[in-house]
Structures are given as structure tokens and as C-alpha cells.
N, C-alpha and C positions, 0 to 999 in steps of 0.2 A: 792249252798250255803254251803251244810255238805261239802262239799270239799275244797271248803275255807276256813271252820273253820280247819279242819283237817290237812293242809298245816302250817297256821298261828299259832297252837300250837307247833309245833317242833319250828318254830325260836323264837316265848314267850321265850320258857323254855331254850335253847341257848342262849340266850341275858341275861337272869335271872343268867342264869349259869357263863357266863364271868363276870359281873360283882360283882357276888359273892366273885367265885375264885382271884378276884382283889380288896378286899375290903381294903386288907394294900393301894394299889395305891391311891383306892380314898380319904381314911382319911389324906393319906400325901398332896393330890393335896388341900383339902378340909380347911387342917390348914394352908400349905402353902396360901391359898388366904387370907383366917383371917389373918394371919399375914401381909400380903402385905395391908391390909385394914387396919390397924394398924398402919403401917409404913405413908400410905397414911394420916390419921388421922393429924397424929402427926407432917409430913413435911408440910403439905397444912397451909397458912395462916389464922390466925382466923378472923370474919369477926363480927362488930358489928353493931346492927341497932339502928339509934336515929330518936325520930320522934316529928313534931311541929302539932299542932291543932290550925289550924285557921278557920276565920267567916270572912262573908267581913263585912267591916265596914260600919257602917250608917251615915246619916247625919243628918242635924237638920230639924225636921218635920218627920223621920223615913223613910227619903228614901235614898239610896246610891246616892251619887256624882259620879263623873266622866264622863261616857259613856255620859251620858246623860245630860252634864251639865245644871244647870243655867235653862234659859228659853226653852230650847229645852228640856227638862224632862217634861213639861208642852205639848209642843207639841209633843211629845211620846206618854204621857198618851191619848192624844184626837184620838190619830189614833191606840188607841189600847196596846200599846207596854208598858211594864211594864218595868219604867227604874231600877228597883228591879232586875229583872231576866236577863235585860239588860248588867247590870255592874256583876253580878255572872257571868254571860255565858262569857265574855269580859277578867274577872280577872284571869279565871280558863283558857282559851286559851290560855291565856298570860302563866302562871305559869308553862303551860304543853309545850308550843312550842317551836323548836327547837331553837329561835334567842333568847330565855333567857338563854337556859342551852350551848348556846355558847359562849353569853358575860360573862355569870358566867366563865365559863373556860378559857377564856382569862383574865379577871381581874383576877380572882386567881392563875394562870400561872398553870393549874393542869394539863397541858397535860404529861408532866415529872412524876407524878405522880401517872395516869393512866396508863401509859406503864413502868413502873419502869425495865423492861427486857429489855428495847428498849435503858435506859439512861444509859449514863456515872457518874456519879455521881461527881468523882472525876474530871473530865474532864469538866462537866459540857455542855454535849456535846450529838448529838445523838450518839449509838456504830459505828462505823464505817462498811460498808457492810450492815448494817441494815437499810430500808427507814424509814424514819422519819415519824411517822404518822400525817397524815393530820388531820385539823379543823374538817373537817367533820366526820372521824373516830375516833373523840376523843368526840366529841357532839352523835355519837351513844352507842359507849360504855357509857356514864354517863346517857343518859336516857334509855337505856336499861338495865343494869348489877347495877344500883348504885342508881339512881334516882324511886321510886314510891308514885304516888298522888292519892289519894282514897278521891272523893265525892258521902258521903253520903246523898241521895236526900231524905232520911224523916227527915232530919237537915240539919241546915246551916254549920256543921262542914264538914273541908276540912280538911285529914291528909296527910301531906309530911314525907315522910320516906327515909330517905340516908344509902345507909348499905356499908362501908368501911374497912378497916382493921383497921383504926384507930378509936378509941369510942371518942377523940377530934376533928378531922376532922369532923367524921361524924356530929359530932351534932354542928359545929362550919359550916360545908357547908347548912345544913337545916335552921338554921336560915339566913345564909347569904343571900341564895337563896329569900327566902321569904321577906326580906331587899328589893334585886334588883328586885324583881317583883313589890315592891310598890313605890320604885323610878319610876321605866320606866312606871307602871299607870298614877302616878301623873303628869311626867312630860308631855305624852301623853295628860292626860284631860287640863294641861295647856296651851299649844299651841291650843287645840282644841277651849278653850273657850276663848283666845285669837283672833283668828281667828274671831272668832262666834262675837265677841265686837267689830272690825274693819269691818265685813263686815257689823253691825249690825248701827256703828257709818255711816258707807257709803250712807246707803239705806234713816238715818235720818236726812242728808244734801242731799236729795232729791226728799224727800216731806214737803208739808206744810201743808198737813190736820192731823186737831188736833187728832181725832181719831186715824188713822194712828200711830201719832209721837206717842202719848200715850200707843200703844201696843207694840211700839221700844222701850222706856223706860223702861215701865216691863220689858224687854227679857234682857234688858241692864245690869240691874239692877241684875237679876238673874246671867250675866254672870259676873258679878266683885264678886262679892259673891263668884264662883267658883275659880275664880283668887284668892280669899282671903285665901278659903280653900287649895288650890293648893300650896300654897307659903311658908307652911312650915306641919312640923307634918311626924312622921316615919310610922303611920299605915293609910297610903291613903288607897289605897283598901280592906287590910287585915288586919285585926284585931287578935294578937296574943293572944288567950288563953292558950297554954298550949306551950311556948319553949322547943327546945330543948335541953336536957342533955348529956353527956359521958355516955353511956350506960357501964355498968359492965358485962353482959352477953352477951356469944356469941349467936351469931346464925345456921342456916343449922342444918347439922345430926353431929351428933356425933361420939364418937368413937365406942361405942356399934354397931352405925349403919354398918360402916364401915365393921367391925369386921363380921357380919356376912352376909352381901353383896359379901363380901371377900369369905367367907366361901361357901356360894352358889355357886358363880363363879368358885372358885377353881372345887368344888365337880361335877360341871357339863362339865367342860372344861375335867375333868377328866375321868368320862365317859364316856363323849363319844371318848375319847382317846383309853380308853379301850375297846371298842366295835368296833371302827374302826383297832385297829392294829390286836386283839384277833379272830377276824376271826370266830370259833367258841370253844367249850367250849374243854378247853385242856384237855387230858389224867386222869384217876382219880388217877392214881398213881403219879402224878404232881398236886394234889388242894389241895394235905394238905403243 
């Protein structure tokens, strides 16, 4: 062990020594990265976040529609199932899964948009030699890199967040989004309780006890209700509290950050530049 230590202090004080002797190198490698983190700063596009706060919507009696429409929210409730937590679980799948934030990207043509390296502009075209990115690489990148949804479970609040180079985009795709999630709900629960009132008309030109009809009726009854709700109104599922705006502020790191990220990097790419070329500690009539 004393021999170890004894070994390991000559190259200490060699390594201490090169990099000494080379302290001009590392301040030039050291500003040199600051400034490349500077430059990075400055070329990188700036990126703004807009964000909406939504609730799902309730209905009349204080429960949510849709999932559960009509008389089958009634039958829900007896086997357990809270059609409350039914249509949250339902709205927020929807909002999160990938067949919304692809219809979104095809009605709003944003895949050109997304890949702006990839387009012609002027051509109006993909660049030539460049594949044209696919549906499905263009639906990862916006819910990965652009798109985030945060439910908070000791509140009914849901926040949608879109972070874009553009602060109008951004807060013009957040609303929109939240728009076509409550469309494709609505229209979903209105085919469902369509469905539910034809199969429900079927069963009640197939019996004749009154009891029977009389419990068709109810479920009936509940299901045009839903149809009524279903048939027009922009906040089906969600309910918007707080839209979203043109954000004014950027976001990410800054140029301070940059700056001295930059400076790290440089200072360490540096020596160990210096320790690797420098071998060991040169001549003392060569350190001043």
C-alpha cells in the first residue's frame, strides 16, 4: 500500500505540472467553448410554450356524458363502475393517443412544418435526395418533442402544453387540439348511443311484458337525451378553463447557460489534450 501511494505521487504532481505549464492552452480552449456556446445560443431557434387547462365536462345531475351514455350510465353505476371516472379515463386516452395527434397533423398539414429541413418551400415540395417523412414519424415527433399533457389526480384539472418556435402556432395548435379531441368524443358517444337506441328499439318490438317494455323505455329515453346532448355544443368532453395564448417568453436554457457549458467543455476537452499530448512535465527552463 506505502508503495502505491509512493508510485501515484510522482504522476499526481506530473499531471498537476503539465497542466499548469499549459494554463494559456486551457483558458484559450475554455473561452473558445463559451463562445461556441454563444454562437450555439444565438443560431439555435427559440422555442415558446402555450398551455390550455381543461376539466371534463359535466352533465345534468353532475355526472359526465358520453362513455357511458344515457341508460347504460345507470347500468355502470349498479355493476360498480363510476361513469365519472369512466369518461376521464376515456377523454384523457383519447387526448393522449396517437390516432388524435395524427388526425391533428393531417387536418393541419403540419408535417412540412415539422420537418422544415426536409421542405422546399419554394417548390413546395419534399428536397429532393431527402425521404419524405412518414405519418408515423411525423405523429412521433409532435408527441414527443411538441406535445405535453399533465393530469393532475388531486384535481380535475388537465394541462396541455405545445412548445413550438412559433408563440401563435403554439397556442393556436393547443386549443385546436383540445377542439378535435371534443369533436371525435362527441361524435364517438353519438354513434354509441345511437347504436344503444336501435338495438334498444329492437329488443322492444320483442317483447310484450310490460315490466320488460317499461325498463326499455327508461334506457330509451336516457339514450335520446344523449343524442340531444351529442348533437351540438363545442365543450363535449372538455371543458376549457384556461385557453391558450401567444406566449411572450422563451423557453429551454439560455445564453448564460450555454455560455458556460461551453466553457466547461472547452476547459476539459482541453486538458485532457494537454495531458495526453504533454507526456510529462516539460523542462523548467521551458515553463515560464
Amino acid at each position: 500500500m506505502i508503495h502505491a501511494q509512493a508510485t501515484d505521487q510522482p504522476f499526481i504532481e506530473d499531471l498537476w505540472g503539465v497542466l499548469l505549464t499549459r494554463w494559456k492552452l486551457l483558458l484559450v480552449g475554455a473561452l473558445l467553448g463559451s463562445a461556441a456556446g454563444l454562437c450555439l445560443a444565438a443560431v439555435g431557434q427559440p422555442k415558446f410554450q402555450a398551455q390550455i387547462t381543461i376539466v371534463p365536462a359535466m352533465r345534468e345531475g353532475g355526472s359526465p356524458g358520453g362513455l357511458f351514455g344515457g341508460g347504460l350510465g345507470g347500468l355502470a353505476a349498479l355493476a360498480g363502475v363510476s361513469p365519472e371516472s369512466g369518461l376521464r379515463a376515456e377523454s384523457l386516452a383519447t387526448l393522449r393517443s396517437r390516432m388524435l395527434s395524427s388526425e391533428f397533423i393531417r387536418q393541419e398539414q403540419l408535417t412540412p412544418l415539422l420537418f422544415a429541413d426536409k421542405w422546399d418551400q419554394e417548390k413546395k415540395a419534399w428536397k429532393e435526395n431527402v425521404p419524405a417523412p412518414t405519418e408515423w414519424e411525423a405523429t412521433e415527433f409532435f408527441r414527443k418533442k411538441i406535445l405535453k399533457i399533465e393530469d393532475d389526480r388531486k384535481s380535475p384539472a388537465i394541462t396541455l402544453t405545445v412548445v413550438w418556435t412559433s408563440p401563435q402556432d403554439a397556442a393556436s395548435w393547443a386549443n385546436k387540439l383540445v377542439a378535435l379531441a371534443n369533436e371525435e368524443l362527441r361524435l364517438r358517444a353519438k354513434r354509441r348511443a345511437e347504436q344503444n337506441a336501435a338495438f334498444l328499439q329492437d329488443q322492444l318490438s320483442k317483447t310484450s311484458v310490460i315490466e320488460i317494455r317499461q325498463s326499455i323505455y327508461t334506457l330509451l329515453e336516457n339514450e335520446i337525451k344523449t343524442l340531444m346532448l351529442t348533437g351540438n355544443g363545442d365543450e363535449y368532453a372538455f371543458k376549457v378553463v384556461d385557453p391558450a395564448v401567444a406566449p411572450q417568453r422563451k423557453v429551454g436554457a439560455g445564453a448564460a447557460i450555454y455560455a458556460v457549458l461551453g466553457f466547461a467543455i472547452g476547459f476539459a476537452l482541453c486538458a485532457f489534450a494537454a495531458v495526453l499530448l504533454g507526456g510529462r512535465r516539460p523542462p523548467a527552463s521551458m515553463s515560464g
